[in-house]
N, C-alpha and C positions, 0 to 999 in steps of 0.2 A: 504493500500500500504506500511506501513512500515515495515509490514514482509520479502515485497520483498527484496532479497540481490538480485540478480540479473534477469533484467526480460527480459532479450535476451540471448539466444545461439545459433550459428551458427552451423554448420556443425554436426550438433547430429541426430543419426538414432535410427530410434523407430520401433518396432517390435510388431504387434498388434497379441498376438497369439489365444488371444478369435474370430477372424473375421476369423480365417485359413489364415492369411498372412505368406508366408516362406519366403517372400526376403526383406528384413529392408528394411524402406524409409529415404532419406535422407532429412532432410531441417532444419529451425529454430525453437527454443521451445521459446514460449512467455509463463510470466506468470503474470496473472492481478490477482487484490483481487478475483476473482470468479471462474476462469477458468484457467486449465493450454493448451492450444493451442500450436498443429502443426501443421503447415504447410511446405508442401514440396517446395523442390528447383524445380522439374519439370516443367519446364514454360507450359510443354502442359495439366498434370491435376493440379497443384498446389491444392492438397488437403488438404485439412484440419479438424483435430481433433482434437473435445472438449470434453475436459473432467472436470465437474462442481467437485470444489472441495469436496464440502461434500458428490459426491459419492466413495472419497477415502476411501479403507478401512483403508490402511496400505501403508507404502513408506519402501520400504526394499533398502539397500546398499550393495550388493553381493563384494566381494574382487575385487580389480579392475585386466584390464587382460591389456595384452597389447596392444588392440585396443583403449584402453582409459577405462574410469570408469564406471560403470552401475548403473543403477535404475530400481526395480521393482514396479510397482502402481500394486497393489489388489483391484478392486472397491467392490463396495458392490452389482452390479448387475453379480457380477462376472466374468468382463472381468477381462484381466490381460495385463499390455503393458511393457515388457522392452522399455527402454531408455538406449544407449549410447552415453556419453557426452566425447569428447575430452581430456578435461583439469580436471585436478581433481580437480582445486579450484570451477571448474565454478559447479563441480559437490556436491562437498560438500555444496555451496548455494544454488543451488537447491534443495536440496535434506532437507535441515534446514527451506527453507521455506516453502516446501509443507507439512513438519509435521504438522508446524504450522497452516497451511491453512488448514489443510481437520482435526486439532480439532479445532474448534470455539470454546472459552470458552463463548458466551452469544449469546443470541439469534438476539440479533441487527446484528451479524456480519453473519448471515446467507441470501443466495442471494433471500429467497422470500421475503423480507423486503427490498431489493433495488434493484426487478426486478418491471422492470417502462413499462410494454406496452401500447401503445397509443391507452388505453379506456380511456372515463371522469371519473369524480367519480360514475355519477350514473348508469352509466356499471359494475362499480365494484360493487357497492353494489347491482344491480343486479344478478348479476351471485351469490354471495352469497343466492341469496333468488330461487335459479334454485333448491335446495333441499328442500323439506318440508316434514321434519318428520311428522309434526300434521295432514298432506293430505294424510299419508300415516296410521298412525289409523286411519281416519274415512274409509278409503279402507277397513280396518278390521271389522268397525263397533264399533270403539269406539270411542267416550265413548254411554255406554247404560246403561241398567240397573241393569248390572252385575259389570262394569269396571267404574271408575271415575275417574277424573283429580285431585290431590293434589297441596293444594298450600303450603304443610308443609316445600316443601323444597324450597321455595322461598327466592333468593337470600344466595340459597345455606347454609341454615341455619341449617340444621338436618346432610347433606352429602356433602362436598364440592367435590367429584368426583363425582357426580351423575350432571344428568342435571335438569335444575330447572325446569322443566315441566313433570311431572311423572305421569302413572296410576294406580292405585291401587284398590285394591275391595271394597265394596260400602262398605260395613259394615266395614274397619276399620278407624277408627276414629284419629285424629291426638295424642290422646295420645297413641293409639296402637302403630302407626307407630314411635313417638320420641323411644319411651321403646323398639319396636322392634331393631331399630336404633342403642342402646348403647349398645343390646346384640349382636351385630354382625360387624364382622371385617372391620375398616374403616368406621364403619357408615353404608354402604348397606345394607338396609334392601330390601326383597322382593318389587321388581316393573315386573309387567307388561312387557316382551320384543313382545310377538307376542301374539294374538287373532286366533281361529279358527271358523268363524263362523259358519260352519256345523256342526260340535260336543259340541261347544259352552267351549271346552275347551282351555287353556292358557298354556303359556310356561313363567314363570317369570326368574327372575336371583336376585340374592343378593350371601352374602361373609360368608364364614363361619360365626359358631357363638363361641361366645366365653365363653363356656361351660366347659373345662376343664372336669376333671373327673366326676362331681355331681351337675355343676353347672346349673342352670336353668331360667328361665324368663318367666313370666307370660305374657307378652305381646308380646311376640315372640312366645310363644303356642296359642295365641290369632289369631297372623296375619296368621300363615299356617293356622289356622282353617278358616279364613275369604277367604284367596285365596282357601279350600275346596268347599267353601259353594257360591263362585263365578261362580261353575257348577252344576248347578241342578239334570245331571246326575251322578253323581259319591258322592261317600263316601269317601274316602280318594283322596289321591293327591302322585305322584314320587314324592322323593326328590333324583336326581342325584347329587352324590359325584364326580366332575371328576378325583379325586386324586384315585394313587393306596390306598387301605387300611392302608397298614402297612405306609404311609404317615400321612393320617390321623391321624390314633394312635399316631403318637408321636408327632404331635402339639398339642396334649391335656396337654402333662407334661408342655406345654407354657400358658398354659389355656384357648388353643382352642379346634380345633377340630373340632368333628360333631353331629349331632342331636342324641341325646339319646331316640329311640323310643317307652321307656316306658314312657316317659313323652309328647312324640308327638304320639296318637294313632291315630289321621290320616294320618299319614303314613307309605310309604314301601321306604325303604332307599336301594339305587343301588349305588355302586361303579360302576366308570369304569374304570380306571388306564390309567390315562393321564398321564407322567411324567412330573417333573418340568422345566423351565425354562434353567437351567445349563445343565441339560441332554440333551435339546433340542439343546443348543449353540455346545455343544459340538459332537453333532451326524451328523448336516449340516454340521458341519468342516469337518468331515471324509469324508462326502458326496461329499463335493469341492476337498477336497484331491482327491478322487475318479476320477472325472473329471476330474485333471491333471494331473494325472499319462500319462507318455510320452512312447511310442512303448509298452502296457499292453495288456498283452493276455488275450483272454476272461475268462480264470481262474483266472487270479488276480481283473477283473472287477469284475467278480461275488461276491470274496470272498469281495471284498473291500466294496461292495454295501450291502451286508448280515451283513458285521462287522460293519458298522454307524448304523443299527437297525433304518432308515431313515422312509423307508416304513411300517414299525411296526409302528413309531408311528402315520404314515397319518392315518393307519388302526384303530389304536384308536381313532383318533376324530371323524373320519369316520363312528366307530362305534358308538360315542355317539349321535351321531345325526341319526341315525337310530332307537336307541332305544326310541330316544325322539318323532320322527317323528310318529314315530307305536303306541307310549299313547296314541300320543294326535289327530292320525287318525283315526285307525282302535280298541283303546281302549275307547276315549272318555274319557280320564283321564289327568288331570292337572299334569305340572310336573315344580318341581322347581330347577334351576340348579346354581350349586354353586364350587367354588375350595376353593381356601385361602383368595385371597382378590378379587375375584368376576371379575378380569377383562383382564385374560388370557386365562385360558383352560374356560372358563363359557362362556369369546366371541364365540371363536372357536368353543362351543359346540351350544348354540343357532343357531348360523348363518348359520351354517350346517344342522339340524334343517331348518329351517325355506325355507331356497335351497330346500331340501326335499319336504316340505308341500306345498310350496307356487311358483306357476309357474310366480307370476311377478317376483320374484326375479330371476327368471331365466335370464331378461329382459336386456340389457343392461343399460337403465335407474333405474331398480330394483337392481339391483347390485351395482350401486354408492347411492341410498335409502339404502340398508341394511350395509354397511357398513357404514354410517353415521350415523347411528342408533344404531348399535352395537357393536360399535368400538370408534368410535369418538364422539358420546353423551354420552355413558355410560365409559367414564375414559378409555378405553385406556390406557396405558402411553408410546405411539409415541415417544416421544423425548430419553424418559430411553430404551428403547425396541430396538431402529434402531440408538442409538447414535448419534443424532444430535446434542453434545454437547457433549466437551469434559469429560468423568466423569467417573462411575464407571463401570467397564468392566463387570463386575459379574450382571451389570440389563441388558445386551444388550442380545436378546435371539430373534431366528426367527419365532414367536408367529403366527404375519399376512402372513408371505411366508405359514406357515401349512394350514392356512386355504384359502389361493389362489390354494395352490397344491390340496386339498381336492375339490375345483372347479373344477379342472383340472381332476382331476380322474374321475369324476364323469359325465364331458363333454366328456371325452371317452366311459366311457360305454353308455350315451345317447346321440351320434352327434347331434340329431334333436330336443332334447331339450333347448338347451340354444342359446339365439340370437346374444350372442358374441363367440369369438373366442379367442385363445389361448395368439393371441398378446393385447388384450385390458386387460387379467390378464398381462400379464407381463410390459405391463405398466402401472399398477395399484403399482406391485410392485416395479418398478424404483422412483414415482412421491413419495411414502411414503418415501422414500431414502436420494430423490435427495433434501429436502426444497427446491422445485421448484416456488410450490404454497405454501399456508398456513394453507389448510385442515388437515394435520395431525402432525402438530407443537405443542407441549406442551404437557401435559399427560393427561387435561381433561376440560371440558368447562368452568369453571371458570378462568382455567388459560388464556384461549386463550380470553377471556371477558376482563381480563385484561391487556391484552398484545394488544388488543384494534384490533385486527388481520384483521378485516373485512376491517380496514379503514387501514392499511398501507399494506397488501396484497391480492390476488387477489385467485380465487377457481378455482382449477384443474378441475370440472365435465363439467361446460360449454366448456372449450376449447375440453374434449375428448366427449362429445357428437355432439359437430360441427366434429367430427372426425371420428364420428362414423361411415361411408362406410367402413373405414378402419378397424373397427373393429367387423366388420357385420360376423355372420356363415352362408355359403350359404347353411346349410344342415338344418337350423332352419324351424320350420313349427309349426306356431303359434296353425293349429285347428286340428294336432294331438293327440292324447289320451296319449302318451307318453310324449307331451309334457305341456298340460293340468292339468294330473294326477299327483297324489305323487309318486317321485320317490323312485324307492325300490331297490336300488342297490346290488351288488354280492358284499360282503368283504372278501371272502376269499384270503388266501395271491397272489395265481398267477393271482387274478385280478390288481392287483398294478403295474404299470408300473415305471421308472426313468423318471422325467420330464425333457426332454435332452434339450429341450427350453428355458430354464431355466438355466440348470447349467451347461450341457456338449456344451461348448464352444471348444472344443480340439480336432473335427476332423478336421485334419489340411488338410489331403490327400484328403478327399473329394470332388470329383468335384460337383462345383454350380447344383442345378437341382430345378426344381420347386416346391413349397410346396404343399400339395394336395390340400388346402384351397384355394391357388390362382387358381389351375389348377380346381378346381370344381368352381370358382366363373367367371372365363372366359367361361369355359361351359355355365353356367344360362348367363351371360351376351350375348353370341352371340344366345343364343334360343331367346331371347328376339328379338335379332336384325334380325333374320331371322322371329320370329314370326311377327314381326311388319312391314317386308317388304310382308310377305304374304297377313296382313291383306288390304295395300295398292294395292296390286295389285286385290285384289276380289273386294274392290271398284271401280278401273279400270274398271274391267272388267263386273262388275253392270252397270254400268255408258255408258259401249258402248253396251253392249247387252239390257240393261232393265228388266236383268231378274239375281235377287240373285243367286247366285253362292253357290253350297254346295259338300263337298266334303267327300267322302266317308275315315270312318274310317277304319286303316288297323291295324287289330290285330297281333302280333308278337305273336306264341305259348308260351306260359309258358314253361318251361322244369317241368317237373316230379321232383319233390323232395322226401327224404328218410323219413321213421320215426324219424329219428336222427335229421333232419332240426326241425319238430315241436316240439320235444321233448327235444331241445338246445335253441329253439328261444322262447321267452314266456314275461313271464313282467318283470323274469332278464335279466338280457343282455347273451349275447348267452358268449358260452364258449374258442372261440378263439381268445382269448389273445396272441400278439405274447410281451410274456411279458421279457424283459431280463432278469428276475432271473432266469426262467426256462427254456423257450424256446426260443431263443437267434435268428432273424430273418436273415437272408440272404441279401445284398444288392441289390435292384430290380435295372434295367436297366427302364429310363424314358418309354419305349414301353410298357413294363410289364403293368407297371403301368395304362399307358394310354389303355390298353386293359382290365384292371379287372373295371375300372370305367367306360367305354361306356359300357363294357357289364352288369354291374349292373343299368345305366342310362336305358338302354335297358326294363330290369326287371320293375324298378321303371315307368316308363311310357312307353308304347307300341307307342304311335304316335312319340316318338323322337326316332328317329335313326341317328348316329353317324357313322361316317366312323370306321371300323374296320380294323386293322394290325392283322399279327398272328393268322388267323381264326381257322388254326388247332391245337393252341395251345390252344385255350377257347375249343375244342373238345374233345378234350384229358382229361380236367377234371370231375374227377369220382365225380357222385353228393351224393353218401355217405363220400366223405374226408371231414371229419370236418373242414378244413383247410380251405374250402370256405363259410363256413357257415358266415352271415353278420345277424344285427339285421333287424329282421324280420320288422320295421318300418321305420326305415333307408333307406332300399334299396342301401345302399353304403357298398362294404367291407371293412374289418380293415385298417383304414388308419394309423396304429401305425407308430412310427420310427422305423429308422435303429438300429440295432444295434450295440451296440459302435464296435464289431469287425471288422466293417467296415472303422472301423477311425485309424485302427492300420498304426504307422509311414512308410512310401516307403523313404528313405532318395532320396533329391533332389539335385543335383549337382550344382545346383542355390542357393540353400539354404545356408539364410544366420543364420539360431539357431543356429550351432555352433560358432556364434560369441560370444552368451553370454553365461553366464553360471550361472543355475538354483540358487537359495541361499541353 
């Protein structure tokens, strides 16, 4: 509280432009050690908004005008809220202490360290044990006779970013592993991330090594061979470089770099040109520029979205976990993935990867499993990556948004494979943000060990798995083939959409309409409720006649499909994208909508029929236009968004944006 200068304002109107609000609200701004809160003067809704300070990005002070002084908050989920404040003194301390407040310099001063909900202790230290990594290799099948447990690095002795519980191949020995250890960056030597038991091949990670032009290591040739010879089938092993090349190359003048494969002849060394870190920082910025660009025509959207090189590099990760996935499924070949220091593009690559191979991860439970796994066991660095602490601007980079968006893509082209939906990643990426909870506080398990974390905060998975109806996909179908199998997704570029969910907050003109996700989960809800009064009524009617009730099945014709349906629809995902780089979609009228989903409900199941609107308009369409083509598993057509040209400005007469004015 002694940052506070002042922690009342009267009469200051806030302007929420991330929610599409156009007319400020007026009321008081409170601001406590955590929160900076508004509430409105409206005695009939008296609303109120909090905003936790460390999901501030940035406090901007635009020239004051003559309504009084303003403030701009940047959070880090990307809303954006002007503030105008009356009095310019009351605004100059507000505006002093919210700097200060949204940078904590220490960890004590962050609120999952003095958020108190009313569990006992051993709730809390329950809900920490709701994750079990070690439950989830023996799900793989480790340890066996291939994979073994280390205790080298016990109490973090060989790798302090590594977690002290590691798997490794049976044949290397603790002195391979120390000797591997000190030729490679940070201590990472090759561990263990995923097992596949069908092909019996692995997927490890460790960090460059530290080779320089000529230099070499015997017990680092030692442990690839040993991660070789941990598959029965195969002779050599990948070693994925996720760095472009010419990156590579020149950490060697540092006397790093990458494996020289005349002295490792089992293996085949693949780059795949991930860019770094600052590249990445710097390309989301354009990207958020992009989304607040105010009355932008769909030419500057396009250019603006093509010039962050955004979706280029989803495609890169995208790709590397494709090629990782296809070794180690349909090659039966180990592959081992590495960048600089083993715990950025190597997460993103893995974990991608392993979405691919492995349909629990598709899971919603399997998804807060794998990131705790390979994110948060294996170093991380949460706190440097997402600034939870005031410090160095040049480590902060959007590492975990890339591979949330990579989920994202990939839950597009396959709706019916994954059992969450779009809002349970975006609140995966708020909680890493917000130091809400304490999952993803510090850079890696040692720190958080001693930061004692368990017992003075509390774990984000339990609260969002009690959460979890809310973050349910109604199009998931566990005993699908699609959703079963390895996914084999389309990367080329017009597969890539804008995740508008995400970061385009700025259709301000839009009016409210329903998401397809709610409007397809009221559908299954009221099949439900109608199927359950039918079943009530057959027992009725058992009950007064005596005699079981059975009712004739009514078949709905198929319509005739083209060659072009079977030969679009397959085990890619079919090819109509209505993607905004290229082809830029039209804004549907909620009837539209609600007529392309009953009539593909239709399709999908013949016994459900749905009231139709517009019957001559589902006539009308020609079944060779690609444009209706839907994944042949799905049964649902493209539920993409709008596109942003639909969000272009109508000025509003009520509007009050021109009160403020932009920085």
């Amino acid at each position: 509280m002694e940052h506070i200068r002042t922690p009342k304002v009267e009469n200051v109107r806030l302007l929420d432009r991330s929610s599409g609000q156009r007319k400020a609200s007026v009321g008081t701004l409170y601001l406590s050690a955590t929160h900076t809160i508004f509430v409105e003067s409206n005695p009939e809704t008296r609303k109120e908004t909090w905003v936790l300070h460390s999901m501030v990005s940035s406090v901007e002070r635009p020239p004051t005008i003559p309504a009084g002084s303003q403030l701009i908050l940047r959070c880090k989920d990307f809303r954006v809220f002007h503030i105008l404040i009356p009095q310019d003194r009351d605004c100059m301390d507000v505006h002093t202490s919210l700097v200060r407040l949204s940078r904590p310099e220490k960890y004590s001063e962050l609120y999952c360290l003095s958020f108190n909900p009313s569990v006992n202790k051993e709730e809390r230290e329950e809900s920490w044990n709701f994750i079990d990594l070690m439950a989830d290799y023996k799900r793989m099948g480790v340890p066996n006779n291939l994979w073994v447990t280390t205790a080298a690095n016990s109490e973090y002795r060989v790798c302090d970013t590594y977690p002290s519980e590691l798997f490794v191949p049976k044949s290397a020995t603790p002195a391979i592993i120390v000797g591997s250890s000190r030729f490679r960056s940070r201590g990472r030597f090759p561990a263990l991330a995923y097992f596949h038991q069908d092909t019996l091949a692995a997927v490890c990670r460790c960090s460059q090594p530290l080779s320089g032009f000529s230099g070499r290591c015997q017990e680092d040739e030692m442990m690839l061979q040993a991660v070789m010879k941990s598959n029965p089938g195969s002779d050599y092993i990948y070693v994925v470089d996720t760095r472009p090349k010419l990156n590579a190359m020149a950490n060697r003048a540092a006397g790093k770099g990458y494996e020289n494969e005349d002295h490792y002849t089992n293996i085949k060394l693949q780059f795949i040109g991930i860019e770094n870190i600052h590249v990445m920082r710097s390309s989301q910025q354009k990207i958020i520029d992009v989304g607040e660009m105010r009355s932008q025509s769909m030419t500057d959207f396009l250019w603006g979205l093509e010039n962050s090189g955004w979706l280029k590099h989803i495609k890169a990760i995208l790709d590397a976990g494709v090629f990782i996935s296809r070794a180690v499924a349909d090659e039966g070949i180990s592959v081992l993935v590495h960048c600089s220091d083993g715990w950025d593009r190597t997460a993103q690559a893995c974990s991608v990867a392993s979405i691919l191979l492995d349909p629990f991860y598709r899971t919603t439970k399997g998804l807060m499993v794998l990131i705790e796994r390979d994110w948060v066991s294996f170093g991380h660095k949460f706190s440097h990556r997402y600034a939870h602490l005031d410090g160095d601007p040049k480590e902060v980079s959007p590492v975990i948004d890339q591979f949330l968006e990579c989920v994202w893509q990939l839950s597009e082209q396959f709706p019916c494979a994954f059992e969450f939906n779009e809002r349970f990643l975006i609140a995966i990426h708020t909680h890493v943000y917000s130091c809400h909870f304490g999952n993803f506080l510090g850079n890696c398990q040692k720190e958080r060990r001693d930061m004692r974390l368990r017992e003075r905060s509390h774990s984000v998975w339990p609260q969002m798995w009690k959460d979890r109806a809310e973050y349910t996909n109604p199009l998931y179908k566990a005993e699908m083939s699609q959703t079963q199998g390895v996914l084999r997704p389309n990367t080329t570029p017009y597969c890539f959409k804008m995740w508008k969910g995400l970061y385009n907050h700025m259709e301000k003109s839009s009016p409210p309409r329903q998401s397809p996700a709610d409007f397809l989960s009221a559908v299954r809800e009221e099949s439900q409720q109608l199927e359950e009064e039918l079943t009530n009524h057959q027992e009725r009617i058992a009950a007064l006649t005596g005699q079981p009730i059975t009712w004739e099945k009514i078949t709905v014709p198929r319509r005739r499909t083209s060659h072009l349906w079977q030969r679009h629809c397959g085990p890619d995902p079919p090819t109509t994208y209505t993607d905004s780089i290229t082809s830029p979609a039209q804004d549907k009228s909620q009837a539209d909508f609600s007529v392309a989903a009953n009539h593909q409900a239709q399709i999908k199941d013949p016994a459900l029929t749905l009231p139709l609107g517009l019957h001559s308009h589902l006539k009308s369409h020609d079944p060779d236009d690609l444009s209706t083509c839907s994944d042949l598993e799905s049964g649902v057509a493209d539920l993409s968004s709008r596109s942003s040209s639909g969000g272009e400005d109508r000025k509003d007469l009520d509007s009050d944006e021109a009160v403020f004015t932009t920085a």
